[in-house]
C-alpha positions as CSV (number, residue, x, y, z in Angstrom):
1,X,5.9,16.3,24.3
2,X,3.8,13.4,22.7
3,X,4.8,12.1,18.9
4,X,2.2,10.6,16.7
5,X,3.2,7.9,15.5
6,X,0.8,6.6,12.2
7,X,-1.4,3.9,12.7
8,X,0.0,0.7,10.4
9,X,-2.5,-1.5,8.8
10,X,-1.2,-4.5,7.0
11,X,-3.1,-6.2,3.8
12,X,-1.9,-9.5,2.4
13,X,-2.3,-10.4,-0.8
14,X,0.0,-13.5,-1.2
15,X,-1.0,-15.3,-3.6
16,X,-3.4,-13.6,-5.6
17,X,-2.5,-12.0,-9.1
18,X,-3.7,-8.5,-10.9
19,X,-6.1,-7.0,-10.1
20,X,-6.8,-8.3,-6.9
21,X,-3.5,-6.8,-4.7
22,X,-4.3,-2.7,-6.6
23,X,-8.1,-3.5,-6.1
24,X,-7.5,-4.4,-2.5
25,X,-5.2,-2.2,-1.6
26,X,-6.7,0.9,-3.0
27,X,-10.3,-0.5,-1.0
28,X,-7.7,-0.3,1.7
29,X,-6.6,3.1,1.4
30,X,-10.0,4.4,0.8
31,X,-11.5,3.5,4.5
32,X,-8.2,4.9,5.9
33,X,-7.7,8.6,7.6
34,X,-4.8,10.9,6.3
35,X,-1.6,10.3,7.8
36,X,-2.6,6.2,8.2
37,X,0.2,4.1,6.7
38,X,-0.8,0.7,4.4
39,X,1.8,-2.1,4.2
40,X,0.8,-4.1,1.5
41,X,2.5,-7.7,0.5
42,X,2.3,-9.5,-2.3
43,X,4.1,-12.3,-4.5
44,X,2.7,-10.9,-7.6
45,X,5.5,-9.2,-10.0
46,X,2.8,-7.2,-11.3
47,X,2.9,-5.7,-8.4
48,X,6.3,-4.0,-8.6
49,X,4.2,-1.9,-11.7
50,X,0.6,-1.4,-10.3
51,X,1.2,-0.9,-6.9
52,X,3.6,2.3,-7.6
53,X,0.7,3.3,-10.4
54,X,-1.8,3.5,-8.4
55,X,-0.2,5.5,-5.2
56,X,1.0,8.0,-8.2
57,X,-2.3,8.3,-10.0
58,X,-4.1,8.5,-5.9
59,X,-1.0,11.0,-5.2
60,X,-0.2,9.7,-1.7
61,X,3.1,8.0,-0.9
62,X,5.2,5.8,-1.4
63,X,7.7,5.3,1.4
64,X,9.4,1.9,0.6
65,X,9.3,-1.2,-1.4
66,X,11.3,-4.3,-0.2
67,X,12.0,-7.6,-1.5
68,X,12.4,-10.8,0.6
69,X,12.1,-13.8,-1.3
70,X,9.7,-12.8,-3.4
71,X,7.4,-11.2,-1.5
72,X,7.3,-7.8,-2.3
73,X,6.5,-5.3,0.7
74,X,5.1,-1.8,-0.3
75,X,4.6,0.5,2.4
76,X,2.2,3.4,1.4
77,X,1.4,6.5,3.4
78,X,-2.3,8.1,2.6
79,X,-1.5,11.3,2.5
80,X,-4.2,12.7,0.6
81,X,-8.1,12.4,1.3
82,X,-9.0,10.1,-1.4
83,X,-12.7,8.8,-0.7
């Protein structure tokens, strides 16, 4: 028996500030498939707000967010067709 096992895509946004990392991110999700997981980082503190806002208003998921000095790691899994 074969898993699937979701295709990653990673978007760095180091150094850039709101609006860029959401606006990127959510460019991002929209040429991904359902089931596709986005790992966004970003040094932004914004981030730690907009990020989570926009996977909530998009309703797809948010699996994780990490920390490592300070760069924040998001990992998001489109769950939803949002084009």
């Amino acid at each position: 028996m074969r898993k699937y096992v979701a295709k990653v895509r990673k978007l760095d946004v180091l150094g850039f500030h709101c609006p860029v990392p959401v606006h990127e991110a959510r460019k991002a999700l929209n040429e991904m498939e359902v089931g596709q997981i986005l790992e966004v980082v970003s040094d932004d503190p914004e981030s730690l707000h907009d990020i989570p806002a926009l996977v909530s208003r998009l309703n797809i998921i948010l699996e994780s967010v990490t920390e490592n000095s300070g760069e924040f790691t998001f990992t998001i899994k489109n769950s939803e067709d949002i084009k």
